[in-house]
C-alpha positions in Angstrom: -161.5 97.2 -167.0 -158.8 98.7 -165.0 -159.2 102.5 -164.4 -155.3 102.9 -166.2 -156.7 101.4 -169.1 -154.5 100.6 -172.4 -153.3 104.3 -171.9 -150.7 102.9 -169.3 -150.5 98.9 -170.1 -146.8 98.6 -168.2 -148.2 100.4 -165.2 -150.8 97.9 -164.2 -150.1 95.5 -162.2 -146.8 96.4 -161.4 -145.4 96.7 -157.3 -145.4 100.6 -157.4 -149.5 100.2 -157.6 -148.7 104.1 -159.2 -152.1 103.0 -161.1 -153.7 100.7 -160.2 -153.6 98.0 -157.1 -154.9 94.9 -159.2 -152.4 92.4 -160.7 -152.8 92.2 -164.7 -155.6 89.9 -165.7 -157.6 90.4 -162.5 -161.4 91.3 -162.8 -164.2 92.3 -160.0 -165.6 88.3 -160.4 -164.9 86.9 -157.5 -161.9 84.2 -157.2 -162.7 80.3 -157.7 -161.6 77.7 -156.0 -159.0 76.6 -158.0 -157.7 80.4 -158.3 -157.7 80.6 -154.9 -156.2 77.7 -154.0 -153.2 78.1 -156.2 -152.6 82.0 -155.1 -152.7 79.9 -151.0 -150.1 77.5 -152.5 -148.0 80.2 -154.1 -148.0 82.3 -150.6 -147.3 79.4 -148.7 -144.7 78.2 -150.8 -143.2 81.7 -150.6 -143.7 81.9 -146.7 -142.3 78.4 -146.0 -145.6 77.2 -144.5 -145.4 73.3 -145.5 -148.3 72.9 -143.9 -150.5 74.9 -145.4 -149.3 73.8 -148.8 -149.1 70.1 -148.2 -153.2 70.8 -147.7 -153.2 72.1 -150.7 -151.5 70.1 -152.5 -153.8 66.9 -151.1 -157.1 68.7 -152.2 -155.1 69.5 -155.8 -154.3 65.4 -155.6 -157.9 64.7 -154.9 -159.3 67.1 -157.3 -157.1 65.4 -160.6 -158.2 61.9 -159.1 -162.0 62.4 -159.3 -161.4 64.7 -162.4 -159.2 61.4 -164.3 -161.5 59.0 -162.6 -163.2 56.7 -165.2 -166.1 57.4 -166.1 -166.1 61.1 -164.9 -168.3 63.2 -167.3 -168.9 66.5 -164.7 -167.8 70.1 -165.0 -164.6 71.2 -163.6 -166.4 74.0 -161.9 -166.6 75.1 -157.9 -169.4 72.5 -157.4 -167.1 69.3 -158.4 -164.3 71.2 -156.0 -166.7 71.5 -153.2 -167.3 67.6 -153.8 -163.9 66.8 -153.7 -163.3 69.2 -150.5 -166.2 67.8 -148.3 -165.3 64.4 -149.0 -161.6 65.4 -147.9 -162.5 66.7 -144.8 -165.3 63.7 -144.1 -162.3 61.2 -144.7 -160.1 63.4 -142.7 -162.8 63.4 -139.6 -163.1 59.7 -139.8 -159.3 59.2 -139.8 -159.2 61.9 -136.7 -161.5 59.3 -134.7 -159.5 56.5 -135.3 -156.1 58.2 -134.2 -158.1 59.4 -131.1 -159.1 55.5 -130.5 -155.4 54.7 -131.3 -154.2 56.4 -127.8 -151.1 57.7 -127.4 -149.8 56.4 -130.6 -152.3 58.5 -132.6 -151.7 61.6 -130.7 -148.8 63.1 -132.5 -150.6 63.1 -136.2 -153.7 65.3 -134.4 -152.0 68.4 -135.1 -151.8 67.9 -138.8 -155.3 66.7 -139.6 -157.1 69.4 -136.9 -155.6 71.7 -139.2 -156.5 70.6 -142.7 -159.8 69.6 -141.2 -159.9 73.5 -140.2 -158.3 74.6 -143.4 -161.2 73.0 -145.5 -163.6 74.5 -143.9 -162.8 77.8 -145.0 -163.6 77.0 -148.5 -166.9 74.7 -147.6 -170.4 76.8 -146.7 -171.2 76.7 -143.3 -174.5 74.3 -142.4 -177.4 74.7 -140.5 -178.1 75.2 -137.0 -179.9 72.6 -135.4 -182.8 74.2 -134.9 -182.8 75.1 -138.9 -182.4 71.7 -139.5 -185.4 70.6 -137.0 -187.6 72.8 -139.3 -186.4 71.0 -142.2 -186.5 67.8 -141.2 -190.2 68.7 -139.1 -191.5 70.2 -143.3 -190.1 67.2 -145.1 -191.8 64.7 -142.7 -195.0 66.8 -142.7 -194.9 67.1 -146.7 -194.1 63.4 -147.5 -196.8 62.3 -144.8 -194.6 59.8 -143.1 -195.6 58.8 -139.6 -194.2 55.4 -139.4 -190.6 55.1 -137.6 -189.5 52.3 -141.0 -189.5 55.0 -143.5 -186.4 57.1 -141.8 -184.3 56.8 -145.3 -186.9 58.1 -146.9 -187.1 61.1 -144.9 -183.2 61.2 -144.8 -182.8 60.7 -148.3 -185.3 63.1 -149.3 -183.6 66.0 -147.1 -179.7 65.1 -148.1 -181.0 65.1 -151.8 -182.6 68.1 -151.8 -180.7 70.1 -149.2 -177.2 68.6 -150.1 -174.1 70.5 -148.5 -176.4 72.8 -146.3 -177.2 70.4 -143.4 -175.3 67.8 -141.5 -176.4 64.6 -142.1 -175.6 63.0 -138.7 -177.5 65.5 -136.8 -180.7 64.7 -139.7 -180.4 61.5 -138.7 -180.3 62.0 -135.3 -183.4 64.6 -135.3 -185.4 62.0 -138.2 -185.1 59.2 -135.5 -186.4 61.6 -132.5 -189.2 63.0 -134.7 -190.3 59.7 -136.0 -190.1 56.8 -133.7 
């Protein structure tokens, strides 16, 4: 509860700050997703910065589709956003190489998708280091008992499953095929 209390319900929140500094409603909890992606639309907006709010307003777009999508029976919680905003920025890393491929005529949409590539990852938690992910992928080989170079998706799906969002799976795959050949 706000230090100004019901004593002064008109102070709080308002620009003087005479009060208190917290807009009316706010709490300690930290912001979610959504929250704070709708107070970066509402500054951008404000600011004129159509880049930052055409980013997002993409992950918003993504976000309703896999919400609406049949057959969807999740949460709407950070979790499903942090879905929708890894899969974003894979898609948007894929599309990056292909504009890079495409030559010259790719070269003027870089700008735009280096930054929402960047802008995601401010909401997504940063993985591991490789050498993390070496010890991972050296325990999971060593717990499952694998020696044989054919069981590879085993291994991989065993360390995506249970370390999902932490690690990056190209450089899993690339340490699973070194360790097990």
């Amino acid at each position: 509860m706000c230090p100004c209390g019901p004593i002064f319900p008109l102070a709080h929140g308002t620009r003087s700050g005479a009060f208190c500094d917290k807009p009316r409603g706010m709490s300690d909890q930290p912001l979610t997703i959504e929250a704070k992606l709708s107070q970066i639309l509402k500054d951008a907006m404000r600011s004129k910065d159509s880049q930052t709010a055409d980013s997002v307003r993409m992950l918003k777009t993504k976000h309703m589709e896999r919400r609406t999508a049949a057959g969807f029976k999740g949460e709407l919680d950070d979790s499903l956003w942090l879905e929708v905003i890894t899969a974003y920025q894979k898609q948007l890393k894929k599309t990056r190489d292909e504009f890079v491929a495409a030559g010259d005529r790719g070269q003027e949409a870089l700008p735009q998708i280096d930054f929402e590539i960047g802008f995601c990852a401010q909401f997504l938690p940063s993985l591991a280091s490789e050498a993390e992910t070496r010890a991972i992928v050296s325990e999971t080989i060593a717990r499952l008992g694998v020696t044989d170079g054919k069981q590879q998706g085993r291994v991989m799906g065993e360390i995506m499953k249970s370390h999902k969002g932490k690690v990056d799976s190209a450089i899993v795959k690339q340490l699973v095929a070194e360790l097990l050949p």
